[in-house]
C-alpha positions in Angstrom: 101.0 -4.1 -86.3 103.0 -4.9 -89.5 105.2 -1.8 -90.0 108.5 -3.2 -89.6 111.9 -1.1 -89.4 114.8 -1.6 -89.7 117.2 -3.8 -87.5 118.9 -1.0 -86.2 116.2 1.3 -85.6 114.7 -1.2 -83.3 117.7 -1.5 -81.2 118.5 2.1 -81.0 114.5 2.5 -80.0 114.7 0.2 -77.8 117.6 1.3 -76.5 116.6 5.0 -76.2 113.6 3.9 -74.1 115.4 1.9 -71.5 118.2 4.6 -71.0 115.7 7.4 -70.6 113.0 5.5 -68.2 116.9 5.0 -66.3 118.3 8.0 -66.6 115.3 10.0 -64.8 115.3 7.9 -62.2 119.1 7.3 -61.7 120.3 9.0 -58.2 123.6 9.5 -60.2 122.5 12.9 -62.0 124.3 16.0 -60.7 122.8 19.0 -59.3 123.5 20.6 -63.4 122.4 17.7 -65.2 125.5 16.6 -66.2 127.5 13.0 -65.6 131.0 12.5 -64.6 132.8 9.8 -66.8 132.1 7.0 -64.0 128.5 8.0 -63.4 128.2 7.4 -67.4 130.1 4.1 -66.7 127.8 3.2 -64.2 124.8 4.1 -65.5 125.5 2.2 -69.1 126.1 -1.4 -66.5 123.0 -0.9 -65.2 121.3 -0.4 -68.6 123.3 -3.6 -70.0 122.5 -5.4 -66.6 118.6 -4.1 -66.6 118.4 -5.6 -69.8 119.8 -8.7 -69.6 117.4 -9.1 -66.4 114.5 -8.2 -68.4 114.9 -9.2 -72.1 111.0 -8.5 -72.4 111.0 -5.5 -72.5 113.0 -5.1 -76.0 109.5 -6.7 -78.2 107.3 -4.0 -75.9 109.3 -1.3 -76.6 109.6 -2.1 -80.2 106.0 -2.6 -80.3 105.5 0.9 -78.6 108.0 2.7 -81.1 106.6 1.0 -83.7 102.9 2.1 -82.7 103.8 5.5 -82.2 105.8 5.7 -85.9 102.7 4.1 -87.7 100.3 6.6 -85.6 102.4 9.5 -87.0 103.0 8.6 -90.9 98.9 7.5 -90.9 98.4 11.5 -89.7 100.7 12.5 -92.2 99.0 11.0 -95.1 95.7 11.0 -93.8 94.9 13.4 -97.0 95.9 10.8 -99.4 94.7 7.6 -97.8 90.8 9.2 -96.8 90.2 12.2 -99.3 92.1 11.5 -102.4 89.0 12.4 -104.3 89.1 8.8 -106.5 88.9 5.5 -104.7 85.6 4.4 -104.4 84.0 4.9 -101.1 81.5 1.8 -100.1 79.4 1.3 -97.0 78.5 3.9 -95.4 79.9 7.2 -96.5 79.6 8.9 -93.1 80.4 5.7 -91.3 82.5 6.5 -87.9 85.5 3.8 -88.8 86.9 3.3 -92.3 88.8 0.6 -93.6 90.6 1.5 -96.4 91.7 -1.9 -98.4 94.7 -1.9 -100.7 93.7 -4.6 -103.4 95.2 -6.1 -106.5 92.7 -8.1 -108.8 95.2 -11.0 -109.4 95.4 -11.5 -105.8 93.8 -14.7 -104.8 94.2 -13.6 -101.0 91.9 -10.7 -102.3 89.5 -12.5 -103.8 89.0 -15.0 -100.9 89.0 -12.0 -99.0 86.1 -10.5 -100.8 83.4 -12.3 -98.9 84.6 -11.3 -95.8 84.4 -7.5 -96.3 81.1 -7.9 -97.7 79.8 -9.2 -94.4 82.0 -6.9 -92.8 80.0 -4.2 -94.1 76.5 -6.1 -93.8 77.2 -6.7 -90.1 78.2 -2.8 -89.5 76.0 -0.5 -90.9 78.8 2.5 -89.5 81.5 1.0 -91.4 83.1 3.1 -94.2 85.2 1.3 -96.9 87.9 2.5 -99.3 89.3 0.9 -102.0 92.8 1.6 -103.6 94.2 -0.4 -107.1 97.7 -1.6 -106.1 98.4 -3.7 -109.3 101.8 -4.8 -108.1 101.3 -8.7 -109.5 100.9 -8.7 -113.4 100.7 -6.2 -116.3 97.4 -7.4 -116.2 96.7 -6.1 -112.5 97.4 -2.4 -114.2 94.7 -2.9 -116.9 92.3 -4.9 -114.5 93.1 -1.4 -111.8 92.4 1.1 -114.9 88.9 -0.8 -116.0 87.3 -0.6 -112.4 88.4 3.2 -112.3 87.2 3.9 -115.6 83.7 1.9 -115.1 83.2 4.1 -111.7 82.6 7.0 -114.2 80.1 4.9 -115.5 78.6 4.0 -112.4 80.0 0.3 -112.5 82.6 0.3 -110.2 81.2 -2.2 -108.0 80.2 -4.2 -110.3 83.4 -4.8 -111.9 85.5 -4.4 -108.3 82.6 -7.5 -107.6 83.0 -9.4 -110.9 87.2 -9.5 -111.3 87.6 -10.1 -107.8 84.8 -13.1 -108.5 86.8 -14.3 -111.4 88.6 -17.7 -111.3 90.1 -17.4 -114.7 93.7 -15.4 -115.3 93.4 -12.2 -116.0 94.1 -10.5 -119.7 93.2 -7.4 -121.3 90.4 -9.1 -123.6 88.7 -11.0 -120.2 88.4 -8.0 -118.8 86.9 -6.4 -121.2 84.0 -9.3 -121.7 83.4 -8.7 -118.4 83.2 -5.6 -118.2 80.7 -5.8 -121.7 78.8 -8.5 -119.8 78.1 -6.0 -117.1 76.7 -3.6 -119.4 79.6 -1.2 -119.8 80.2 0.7 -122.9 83.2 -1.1 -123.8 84.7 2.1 -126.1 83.5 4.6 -123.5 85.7 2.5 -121.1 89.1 2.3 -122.9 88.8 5.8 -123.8 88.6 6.6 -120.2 91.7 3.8 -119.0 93.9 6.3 -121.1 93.0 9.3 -118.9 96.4 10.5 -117.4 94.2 11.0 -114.0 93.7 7.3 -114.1 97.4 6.8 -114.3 98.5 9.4 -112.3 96.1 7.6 -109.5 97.9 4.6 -109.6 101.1 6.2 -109.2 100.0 8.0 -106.1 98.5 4.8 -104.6 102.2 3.1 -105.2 103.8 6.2 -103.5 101.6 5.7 -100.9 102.0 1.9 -100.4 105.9 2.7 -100.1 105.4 5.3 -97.5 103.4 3.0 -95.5 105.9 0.0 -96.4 102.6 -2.2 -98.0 104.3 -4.8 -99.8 101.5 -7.0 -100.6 98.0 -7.4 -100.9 95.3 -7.1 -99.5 96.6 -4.8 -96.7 94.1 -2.6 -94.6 94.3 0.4 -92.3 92.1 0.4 -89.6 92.0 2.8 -87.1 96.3 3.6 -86.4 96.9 0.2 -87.3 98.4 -1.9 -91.1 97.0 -5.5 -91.4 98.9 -7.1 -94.2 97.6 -10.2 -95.6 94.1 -12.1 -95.5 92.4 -12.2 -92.1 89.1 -13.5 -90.9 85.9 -12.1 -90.2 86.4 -11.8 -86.3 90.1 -10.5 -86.7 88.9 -7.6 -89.0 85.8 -6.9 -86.5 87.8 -6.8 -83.2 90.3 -4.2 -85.2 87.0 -2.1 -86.5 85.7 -2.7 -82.6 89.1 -1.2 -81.1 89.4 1.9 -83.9 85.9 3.0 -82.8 86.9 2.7 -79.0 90.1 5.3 -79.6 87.6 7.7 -81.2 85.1 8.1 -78.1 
């Protein structure tokens, strides 16, 4: 999991954890559920001794709080991240896991990642994939993000996605647009449609959304209840797909 928190939220979750778990099964609570100042006295030494006896348990219970906070903010913005009604949906459409992929075209993580999801999606033929623009590198990544959206009404978004993300060369506004001729997409047609305030208004959901779920760079997936930052491998990615499907029988 790679939602992180704040310092001191961790402490105080951990904290809250161990003192509860304690607290119910502490002897010291009177018959109305109250403490006396040395029962509170008491009871905080054995919470400082417990964990000093058991440091271990502060990384578990983090992990727990920080499970249960992702689990939460995923339902919250399940809306946005599955049915915004714009990010291209690959694989299959009524696949029983998705992976929704945040991706930046100047990201050289995301292009070495490409292959991987490819055969991701050969090797599971119930895999659903989404893909959100999050041009946070380069001017360029915002023009490279408005081309594939634009070439999807065109029926070229894969292409495109496929072609940019194959591209060793640095991005500029002219490349992409030889690409995007080279593919066989009506160049005019296309910059018309990049100035389309849906376009933009898109992108400024998907970076709303990337700060609510505290996605910093790219690529970064959610599978299942859980955020992978960063590039993984082909096994990493499966066992997470594997685990999603396992929570939803």
């Amino acid at each position: 999991m790679n939602y992180r928190f704040p310092r001191l939220c961790r402490l105080a979750g951990s904290y809250i954890i161990i003192t509860t778990s304690l607290l119910f099964s502490s002897s010291a609570i009177s018959e109305d559920g109250s403490f006396s100042p040395a029962q509170k006295k008491e009871i905080n030494s054995l919470i400082r001794q417990y964990i000093l006896d058991n440091p271990d348990i502060i990384p578990e219970a983090i992990g727990i709080l920080q499970q249960r906070h992702t689990s939460e903010v995923l339902k919250q913005l399940h809306v946005p991240i599955y049915q915004d009604g714009v990010s291209y949906i690959d694989g299959n459409p009524d696949g029983d896991v998705t992976v929704v992929e945040f991706l930046d075209y100047n990201c050289s993580v995301c292009k070495s990642s490409y292959a991987t999801i490819e055969n991701l999606k050969k090797q599971d033929p119930d895999l659903r994939v989404i893909y959100k623009e999050y041009p946070i590198l380069a001017e360029s990544s915002v023009t490279a993000a408005k081309a594939v959206l634009a070439a999807k009404r065109q029926g070229k978004y894969l292409e495109l996605h496929r072609a940019l993300l194959e591209n060793s060369k640095p991005l500029t506004e002219k490349l992409i647009f030889k690409i995007a001729a080279g593919l066989g997409i009506d160049e005019q047609k296309l910059a018309i449609d990049m100035l389309d305030p849906l376009i933009e208004r898109t992108l400024q959901e998907n970076s709303a959304l990337g700060e609510r779920l505290n996605i910093t760079g790219t690529p970064s997936f959610i599978i299942g209840d859980n955020i992978l930052v960063g590039g993984y491998r082909l096994p990493t990615l499966k066992q997470a797909v594997a685990d999603a499907r396992a929570r939803e029988e």
